[in-house]
DRENDOLO-56223 format. One record per residue (C-alpha): y, x, z; residue number from 0; residue in one letter. Coordinates in steps of 0.001 Angstrom, whole numbers, padded with zeros to 6 digits. Layout:
BEGIN
ATOM         y         x         z   pos   code
ATOM         Y         X         Z   NUM      A
...
END
This chain:
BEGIN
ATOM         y         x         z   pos   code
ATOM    087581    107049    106955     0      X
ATOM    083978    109085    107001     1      X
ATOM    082365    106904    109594     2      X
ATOM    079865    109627    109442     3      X
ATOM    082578    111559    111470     4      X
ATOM    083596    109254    114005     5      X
ATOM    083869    110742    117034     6      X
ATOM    085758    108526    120757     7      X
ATOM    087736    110766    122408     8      X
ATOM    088819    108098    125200     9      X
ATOM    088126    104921    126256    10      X
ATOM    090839    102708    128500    11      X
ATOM    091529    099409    129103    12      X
ATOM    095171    098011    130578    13      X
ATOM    096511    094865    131471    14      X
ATOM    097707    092594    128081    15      X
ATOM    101112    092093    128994    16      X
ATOM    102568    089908    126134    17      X
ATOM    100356    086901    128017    18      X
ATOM    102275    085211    130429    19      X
ATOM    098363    085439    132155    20      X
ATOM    097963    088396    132837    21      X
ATOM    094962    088815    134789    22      X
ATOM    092875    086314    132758    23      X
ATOM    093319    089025    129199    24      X
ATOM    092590    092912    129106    25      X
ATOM    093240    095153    126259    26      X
ATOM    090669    097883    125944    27      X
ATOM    091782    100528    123276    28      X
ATOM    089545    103411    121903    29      X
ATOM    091234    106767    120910    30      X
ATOM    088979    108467    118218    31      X
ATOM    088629    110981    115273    32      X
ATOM    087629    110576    112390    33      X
ATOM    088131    112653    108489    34      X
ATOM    089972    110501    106078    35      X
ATOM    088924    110671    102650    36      X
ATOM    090494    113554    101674    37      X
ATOM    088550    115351    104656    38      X
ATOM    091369    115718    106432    39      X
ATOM    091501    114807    110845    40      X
ATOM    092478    111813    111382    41      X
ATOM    093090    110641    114945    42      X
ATOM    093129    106956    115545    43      X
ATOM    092864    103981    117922    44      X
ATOM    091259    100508    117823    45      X
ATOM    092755    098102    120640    46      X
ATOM    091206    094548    121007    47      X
ATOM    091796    091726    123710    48      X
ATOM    089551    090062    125807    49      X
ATOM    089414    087202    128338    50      X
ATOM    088163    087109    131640    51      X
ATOM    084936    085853    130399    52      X
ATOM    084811    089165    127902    53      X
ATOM    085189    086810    125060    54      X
ATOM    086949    088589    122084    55      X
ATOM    090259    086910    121746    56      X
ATOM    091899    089220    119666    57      X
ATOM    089997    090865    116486    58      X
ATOM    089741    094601    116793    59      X
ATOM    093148    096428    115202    60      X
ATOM    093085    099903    114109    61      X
ATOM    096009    102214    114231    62      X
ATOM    095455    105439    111848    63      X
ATOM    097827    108194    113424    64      X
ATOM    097963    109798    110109    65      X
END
């Protein structure tokens, strides 16, 4: 990915529903562009959990939609 190119096109955060808590975890997921190496669009997402204290609980995933 050309981080040069990165560009959020939404930000949203749901309830984590595979926690049998769920009010104490949030997922917040990023939708965003970005050219691949081949300069091609590539739209993505990053999701990443936190607790109710906004502690990062689960590292940042990405998901390329190419």
């Amino acid at each position: 990915m050309d981080r040069r190119s990165y560009k959020v096109v939404k930000v949203r955060d749901v309830p984590h529903i595979i926690n049998e808590h769920l009010d104490e975890l949030m997922d917040v997921r990023i939708s965003f562009d970005a050219k691949n190496f081949f300069g091609g669009n590539s739209p993505s997402f990053n999701r990443s959990v936190f607790d109710s204290n906004v502690k990062m609980v689960c590292s940042p995933n990405v998901v390329s939609g190419s």
